[in-house]
C-alpha positions, 0 to 999 in steps of 0.5 A, spaced: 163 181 527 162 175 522 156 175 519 152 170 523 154 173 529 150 180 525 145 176 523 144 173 530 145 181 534 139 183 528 136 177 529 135 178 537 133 186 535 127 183 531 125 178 537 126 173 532 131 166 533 136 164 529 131 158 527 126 163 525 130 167 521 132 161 518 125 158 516 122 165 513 129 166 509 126 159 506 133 156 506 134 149 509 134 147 516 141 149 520 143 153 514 145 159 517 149 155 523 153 153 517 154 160 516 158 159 521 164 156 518 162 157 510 160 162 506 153 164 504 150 164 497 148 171 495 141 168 494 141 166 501 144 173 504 139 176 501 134 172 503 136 173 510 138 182 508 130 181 507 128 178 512 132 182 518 129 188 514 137 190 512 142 189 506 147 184 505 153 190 505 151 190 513 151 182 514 157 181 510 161 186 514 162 191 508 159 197 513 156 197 520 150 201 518 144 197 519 139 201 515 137 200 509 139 208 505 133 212 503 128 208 507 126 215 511 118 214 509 117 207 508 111 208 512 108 211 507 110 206 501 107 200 500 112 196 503 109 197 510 111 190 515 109 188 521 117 189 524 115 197 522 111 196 526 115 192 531 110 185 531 115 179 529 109 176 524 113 177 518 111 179 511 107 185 509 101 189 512 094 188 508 092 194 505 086 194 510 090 194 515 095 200 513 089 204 512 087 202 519 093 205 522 094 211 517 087 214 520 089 212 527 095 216 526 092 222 523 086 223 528 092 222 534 096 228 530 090 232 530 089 231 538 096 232 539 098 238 535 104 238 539 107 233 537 109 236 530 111 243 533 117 239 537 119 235 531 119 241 527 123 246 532 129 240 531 
């Protein structure tokens, strides 16, 4: 799989186009269809790495892992996005809103114990 048709599949995963994935990586208009053709520079991967939450190894071929590494508890760092929380808005969730959703998640924890006993019989 070349890189742009990684970038295409990732980018179909996120719901986002080509186009969008082009606009937020802040790199001219059409640049990732030249991908096609041409090498990227290792700004503009890496730009694109960030945007499709994943690392420049997997867009250019170098693994076919996605995923970033030790990225187990990025929901309790401070880097919580809106594609962790499957919204296709791009750009970090404000602090306000983390708190928001940390609380929700504790008082459904707390009404549904079970939950944390199936994961721990895994």
């Amino acid at each position: 799989m070349t890189t742009f048709e990684r970038i295409k599949k990732l980018a179909k995963d996120h719901g986002m186009t080509i186009a969008e994935v082009n606009e937020k990586a802040g790199l001219g208009k059409n640049s990732l269809y030249n991908w096609k053709y041409q090498k990227p520079s290792s700004d503009a991967l890496a730009a694109v790495a960030k945007v499709l939450h994943t690392t420049t190894d997997y867009l250019n071929g170098l693994t076919d892992d996605p995923n970033i590494p030790n990225n187990e508890n990025h929901i309790n760092s401070n880097t919580l996005t809106w594609l962790d929380l499957d919204m296709p808005y791009g750009g970090s969730v404000p602090d306000e809103l983390k708190d928001y959703y940390k609380a929700m998640a504790e008082q459904y924890i707390k009404q549904h114990p079970e939950i944390l006993k199936k994961r721990d019989d895994k």
